[in-house]
C-alpha positions as CSV (number, residue, x, y, z in Angstrom):
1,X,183.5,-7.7,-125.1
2,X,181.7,-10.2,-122.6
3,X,182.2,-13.2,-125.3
4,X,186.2,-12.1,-124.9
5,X,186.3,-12.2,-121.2
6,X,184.3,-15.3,-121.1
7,X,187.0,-17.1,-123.6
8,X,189.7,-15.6,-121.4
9,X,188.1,-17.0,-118.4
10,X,187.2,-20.6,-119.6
11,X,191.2,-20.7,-120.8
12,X,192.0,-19.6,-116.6
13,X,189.9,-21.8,-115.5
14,X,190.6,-24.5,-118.0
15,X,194.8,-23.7,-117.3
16,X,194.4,-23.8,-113.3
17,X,192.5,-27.1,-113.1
18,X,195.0,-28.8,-115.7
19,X,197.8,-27.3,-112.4
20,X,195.7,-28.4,-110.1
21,X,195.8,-32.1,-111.0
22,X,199.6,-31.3,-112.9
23,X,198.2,-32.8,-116.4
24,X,198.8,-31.0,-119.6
25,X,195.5,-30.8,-121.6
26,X,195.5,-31.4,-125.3
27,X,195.1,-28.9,-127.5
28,X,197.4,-26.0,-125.5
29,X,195.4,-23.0,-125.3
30,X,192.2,-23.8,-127.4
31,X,192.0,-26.9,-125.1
32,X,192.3,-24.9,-121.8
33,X,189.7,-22.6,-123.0
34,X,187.5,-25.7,-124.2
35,X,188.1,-27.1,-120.5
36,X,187.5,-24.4,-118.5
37,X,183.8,-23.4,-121.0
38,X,182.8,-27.5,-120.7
39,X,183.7,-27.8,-117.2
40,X,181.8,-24.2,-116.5
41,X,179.0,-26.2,-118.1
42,X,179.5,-29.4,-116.0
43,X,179.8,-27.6,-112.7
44,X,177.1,-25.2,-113.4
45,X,174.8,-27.7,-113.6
46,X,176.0,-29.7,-110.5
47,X,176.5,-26.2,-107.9
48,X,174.6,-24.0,-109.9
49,X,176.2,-20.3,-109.2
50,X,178.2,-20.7,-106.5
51,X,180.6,-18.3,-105.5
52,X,182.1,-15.0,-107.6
53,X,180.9,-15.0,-110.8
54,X,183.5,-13.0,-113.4
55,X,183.0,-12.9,-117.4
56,X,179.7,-14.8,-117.2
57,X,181.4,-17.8,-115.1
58,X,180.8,-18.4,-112.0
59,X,184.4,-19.1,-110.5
60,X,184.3,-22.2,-108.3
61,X,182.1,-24.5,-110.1
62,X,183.7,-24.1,-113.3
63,X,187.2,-25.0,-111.3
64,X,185.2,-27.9,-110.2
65,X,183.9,-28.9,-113.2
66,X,187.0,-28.5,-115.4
67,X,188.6,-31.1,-112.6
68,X,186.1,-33.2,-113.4
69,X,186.2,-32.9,-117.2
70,X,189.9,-33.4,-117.0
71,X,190.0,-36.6,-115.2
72,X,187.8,-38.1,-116.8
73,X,189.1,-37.6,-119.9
74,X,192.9,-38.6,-118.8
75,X,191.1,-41.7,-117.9
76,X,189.5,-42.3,-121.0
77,X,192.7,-41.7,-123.3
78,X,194.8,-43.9,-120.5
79,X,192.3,-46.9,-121.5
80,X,192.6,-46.1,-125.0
81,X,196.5,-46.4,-125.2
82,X,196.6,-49.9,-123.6
């Protein structure tokens, strides 16, 4: 059940960050979830657990880490298409 919420979660997380920065993320929901898990990675390792943590994830450095994760890779597929 913990693996579930922690899937639901990432996709959140991965959803409100794409909002956030009004970018659509590749892949629809698989890619939100893959966002939000990656950038709960990144911003773990940057802030550590800060904040409320809910499904294994702590909240606001995942958010922080999926903005990351997502602008960086809009501005590696923007260099790509020119």
């Amino acid at each position: 059940m913990g693996f579930i919420l922690m899937l639901i979660v990432g996709g959140l997380i991965g959803w409100l960050a794409g909002v956030i920065l009004g970018k659509d993320i590749p892949g629809g929901i698989i890619g939100n979830i893959i966002a939000g898990l990656i950038g709960s990675a990144i911003g773990g390792s940057l802030l550590g657990d800060l904040g409320p943590v809910w499904g294994g994830v702590a909240i606001i450095p995942a958010l922080i880490g999926s903005i990351i994760l997502i602008l960086v890779l809009s501005f590696i597929l923007k260099m790509i298409k020119k």
